[in-house]
N, C-alpha and C positions, 0 to 999 in steps of 0.2 A: 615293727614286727608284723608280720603279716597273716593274718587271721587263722591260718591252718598248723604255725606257730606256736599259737596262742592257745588255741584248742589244744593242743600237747602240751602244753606245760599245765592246763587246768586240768587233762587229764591225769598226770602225771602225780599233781597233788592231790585232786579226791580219788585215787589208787593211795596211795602214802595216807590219807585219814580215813580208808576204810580197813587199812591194815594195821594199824593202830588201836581203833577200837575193837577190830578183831581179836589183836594180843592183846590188851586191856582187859577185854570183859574173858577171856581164855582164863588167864591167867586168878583173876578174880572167882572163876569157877575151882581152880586150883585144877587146872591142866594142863597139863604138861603139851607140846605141839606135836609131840607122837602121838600122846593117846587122842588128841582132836584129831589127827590124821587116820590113825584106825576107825575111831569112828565114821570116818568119810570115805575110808575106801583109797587114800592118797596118804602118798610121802610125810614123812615130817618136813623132808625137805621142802617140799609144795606149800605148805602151810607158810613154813619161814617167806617164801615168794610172796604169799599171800600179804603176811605182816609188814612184809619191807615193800610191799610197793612195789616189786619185781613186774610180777604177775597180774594180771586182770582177772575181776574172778566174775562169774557168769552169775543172772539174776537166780538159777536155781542152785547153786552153791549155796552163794550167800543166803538165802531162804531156810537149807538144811543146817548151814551153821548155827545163824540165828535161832533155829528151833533145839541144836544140843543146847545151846548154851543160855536158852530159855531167856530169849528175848523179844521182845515185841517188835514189830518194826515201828511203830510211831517213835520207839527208844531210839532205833538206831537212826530213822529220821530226825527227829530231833538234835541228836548227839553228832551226826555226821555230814545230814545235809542240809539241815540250817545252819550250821558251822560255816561249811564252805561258800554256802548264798553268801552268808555276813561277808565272809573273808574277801573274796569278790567283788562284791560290791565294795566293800572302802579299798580295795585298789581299783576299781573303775567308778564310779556311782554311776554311767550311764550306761554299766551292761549288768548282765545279768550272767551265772556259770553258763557253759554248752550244754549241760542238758537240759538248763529251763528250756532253751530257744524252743520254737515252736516251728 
């Protein structure tokens, strides 16, 4: 597979586990993807993009979500991107996700 391959499909998955804990912790607040989307100013539908993975969500999105839905970001690092380092790493141990790289 050829490196820029590879960078899409890592993308592809921490999209899929940031929309996950999106709808997790959403849901855990007891909202509904409409009313997180009122809040936001966007679709239900957007949201559902959001959760599934569809969509890429921009670092000030994610920032306003995380702040409805009253969470810290060491939570969401924690929860999201040490997940995927781990994951990552035991399918390669000699690399690291695309957006450690430096």
């Amino acid at each position: 597979m050829i490196e820029h391959e590879s960078k899409k499909s890592d993308s592809q998955s921490l999209r899929k586990d940031i929309g996950i804990f999106i709808r997790e912790s959403r849901i855990s607040k007891s909202l509904t993807g409409a009313q997180l989307g009122n809040l936001l100013d966007v679709s239900q539908q957007q949201i559902s993009r959001y959760e599934n993975g569809i969509t890429s969500i921009n670092i000030e999105t994610l920032d306003t979500i995380l702040q409805i839905l009253d969470i810290e970001w060491s939570e969401f690092y924690r929860k999201v991107l040490m997940v995927d380092v781990t994951n990552q790493m035991g399918k390669n141990k000699d690399s690291f996700p695309f957006y450690l790289h430096i």
